[in-house]
N, C-alpha and C positions, 0 to 999 in steps of 0.2 A: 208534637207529632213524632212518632216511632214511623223509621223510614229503613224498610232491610234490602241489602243490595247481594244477589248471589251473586259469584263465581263463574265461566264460562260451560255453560251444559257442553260438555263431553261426546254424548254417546247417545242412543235409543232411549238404554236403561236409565242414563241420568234424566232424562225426559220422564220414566216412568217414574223416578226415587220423586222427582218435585209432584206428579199426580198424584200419589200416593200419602204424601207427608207435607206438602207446602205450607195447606189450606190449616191442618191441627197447628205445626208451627208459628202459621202467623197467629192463629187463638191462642196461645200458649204465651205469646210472649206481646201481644197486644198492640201487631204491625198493625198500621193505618196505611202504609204503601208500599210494595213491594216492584224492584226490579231486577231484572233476571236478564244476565248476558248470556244470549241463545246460540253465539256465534258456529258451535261446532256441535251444536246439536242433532246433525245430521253424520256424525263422524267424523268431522276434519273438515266436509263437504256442506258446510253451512246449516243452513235450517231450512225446513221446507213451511208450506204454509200449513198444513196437518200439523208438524210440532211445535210450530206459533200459537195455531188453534188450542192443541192439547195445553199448553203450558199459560197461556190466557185462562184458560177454565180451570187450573190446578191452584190459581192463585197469584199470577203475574199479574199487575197493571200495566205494568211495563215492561220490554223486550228491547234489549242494548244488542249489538254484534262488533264487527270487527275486520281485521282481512282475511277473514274467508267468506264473509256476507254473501259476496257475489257469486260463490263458485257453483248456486242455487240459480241457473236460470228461471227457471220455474216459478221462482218465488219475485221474481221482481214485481209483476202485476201486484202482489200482496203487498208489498213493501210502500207503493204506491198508492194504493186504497188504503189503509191500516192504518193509522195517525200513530199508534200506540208501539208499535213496531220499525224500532229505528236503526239505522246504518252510520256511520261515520261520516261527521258534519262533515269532512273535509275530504272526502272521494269528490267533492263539485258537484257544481250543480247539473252536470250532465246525466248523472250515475241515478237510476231509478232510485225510489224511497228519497226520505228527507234525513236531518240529520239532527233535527231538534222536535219535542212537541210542548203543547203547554197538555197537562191532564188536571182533571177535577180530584178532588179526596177530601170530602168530609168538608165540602165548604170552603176549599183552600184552592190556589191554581199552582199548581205544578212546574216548571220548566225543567224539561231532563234534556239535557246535551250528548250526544255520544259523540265522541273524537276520538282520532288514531294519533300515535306519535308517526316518527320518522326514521329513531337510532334502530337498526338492526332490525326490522322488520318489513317486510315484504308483501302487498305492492308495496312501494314509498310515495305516499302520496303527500298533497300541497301541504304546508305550514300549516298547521289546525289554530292558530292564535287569532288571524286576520280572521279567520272565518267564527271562532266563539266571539271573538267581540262585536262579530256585526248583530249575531244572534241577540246576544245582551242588548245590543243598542236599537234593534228594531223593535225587540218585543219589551223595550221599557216600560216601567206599569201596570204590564197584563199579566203579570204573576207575581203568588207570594212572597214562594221560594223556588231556590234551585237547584239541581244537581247536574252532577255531571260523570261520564261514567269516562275515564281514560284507556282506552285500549293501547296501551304499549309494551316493549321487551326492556327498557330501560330505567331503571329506578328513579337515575337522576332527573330524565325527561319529566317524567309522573310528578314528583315531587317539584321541581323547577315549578309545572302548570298549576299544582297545587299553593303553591306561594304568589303567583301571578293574579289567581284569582280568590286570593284568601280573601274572607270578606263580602266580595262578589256573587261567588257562588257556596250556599251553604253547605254545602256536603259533595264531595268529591272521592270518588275511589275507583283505583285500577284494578283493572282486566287483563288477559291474556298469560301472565307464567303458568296459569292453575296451581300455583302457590302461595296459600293462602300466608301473607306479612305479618309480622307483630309491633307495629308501629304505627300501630292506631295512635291517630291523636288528633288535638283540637288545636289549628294554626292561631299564629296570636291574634287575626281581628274574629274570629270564631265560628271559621268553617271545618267543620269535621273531614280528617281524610285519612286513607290505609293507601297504601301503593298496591296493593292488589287483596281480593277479595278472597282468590281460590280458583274450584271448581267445582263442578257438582256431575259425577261419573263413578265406575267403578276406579277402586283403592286397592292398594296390590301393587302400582306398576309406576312407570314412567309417564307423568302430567296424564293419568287416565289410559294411556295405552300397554300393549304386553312388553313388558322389559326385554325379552329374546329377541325380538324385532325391531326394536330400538338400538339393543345393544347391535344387533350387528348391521343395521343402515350405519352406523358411525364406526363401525371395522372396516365393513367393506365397500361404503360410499356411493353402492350398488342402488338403485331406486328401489323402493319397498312396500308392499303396503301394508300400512299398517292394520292393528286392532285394538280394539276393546282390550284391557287389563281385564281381571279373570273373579276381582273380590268384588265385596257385598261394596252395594255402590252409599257414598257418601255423597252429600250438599255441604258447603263452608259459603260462609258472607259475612257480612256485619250489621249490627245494629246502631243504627243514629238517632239519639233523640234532639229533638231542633224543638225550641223555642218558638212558637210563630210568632210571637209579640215579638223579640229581637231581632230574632233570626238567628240566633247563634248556638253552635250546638254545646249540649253539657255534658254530651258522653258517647261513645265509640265505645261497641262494644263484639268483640269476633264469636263469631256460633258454628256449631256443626252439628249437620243434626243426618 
């Protein structure tokens, strides 16, 4: 099974670069599942259920976020009804949406986990460990394989979760720098993992936004809002191919299209 995982959508436009080009990409290279972390798809300001919807029909089966998930009121009824459309397992069980689904693919059950870290980024929410291993342990057997999408700012964190659950979960890769890593690899019991994928927005700038306004929120400390960077927009992720007899993967592979 070929399983591709984008980068954190950016912008509008990175919403439109994945309608536009997802769907030839996944024919082109002979995805069976694709996941797409939607987090700032709305600009910084989450994802609405419109670029859920758009990004489902470009070619997603699945839809990871992050912490900005929430800053979408709007979106919570969707998050809730959407099985396919998920939030970070570890905001609680309070916080609309869920934070795990099983999905179908060609005959296969799926489990995709999305989790937050806790180094350096904002909310800071509970320990995500307790809560992926209750996941694993309740939904034992009812799937083939799994993944897991890490939303964190910290490498070591990423990779720590990626050691924890080598083995466990077959494929694992982080979100949130929109810097796409070159450390793909296959951990020693044989889950595939990169520490971040990317993003998928306009190129040109600072993580997707305009370098002038970046540069001087960090001169003058002053609140700002930001924008959209100003180039033809890119998608980066990786490719995984998994084994389903084993489960182990035999190759990571990074794309931009």
């Amino acid at each position: 099974m070929r399983i591709l995982c984008i980068g954190d959508v950016t912008s509008p436009k990175g919403v439109e670069h994945l309608r536009h080009n997802l769907w030839r990409v996944r024919k082109e290279n002979k995805i069976d599942f694709c996941i797409v972390n939607c987090e700032n798809a709305a600009l910084i300001t989450g994802a609405s259920a419109s670029d859920a919807e758009t990004l489902f029909s470009s070619g997603a089966d699945c839809l990871t976020g992050g912490n900005h998930t929430m800053r979408q009121k709007s979106v919570y009824t969707y998050l809730d009804d959407t099985e396919a459309m998920l939030r970070p397992i570890n905001f609680g069980d309070g916080a609309p949406g869920h934070g795990y689904a099983i999905l179908d693919c060609n005959g296969y059950k799926i489990l995709v986990i999305n989790a937050m870290g806790n180094i350096h980024i904002e909310p800071t929410l509970d320990n995500p460990y307790p809560y992926i291993d209750r996941a694993l342990e309740r939904e034992k057997g009812r799937y083939d394989l799994a993944v897991m999408d890490i939303h964190a700012e910290a490498t070591g964190e990423k990779m720590a979760l990626g050691y924890a659950y080598d083995g466990k979960i077959n494929v694992i890769f982080g979100t949130h720098t929109h810097v796409q890593t070159a450390d793909e690899q296959i951990l020693p019991q044989g889950t595939g993992y990169i520490s971040d994928v990317g993003m998928c927005g306009e190129s040109g700038g600072i993580l997707g936004m305009n370098p002038e306004l970046v540069v001087k929120q960090l001169r003058t400390r002053m609140p700002i809002r930001f924008e959209a960077a100003r180039g033809e927009p890119l998608a980066t992720g990786a490719i995984f191919d998994v084994d389903t007899g084993s489960g182990k993967v035999s190759s990571v592979e990074r794309i931009k299209f």
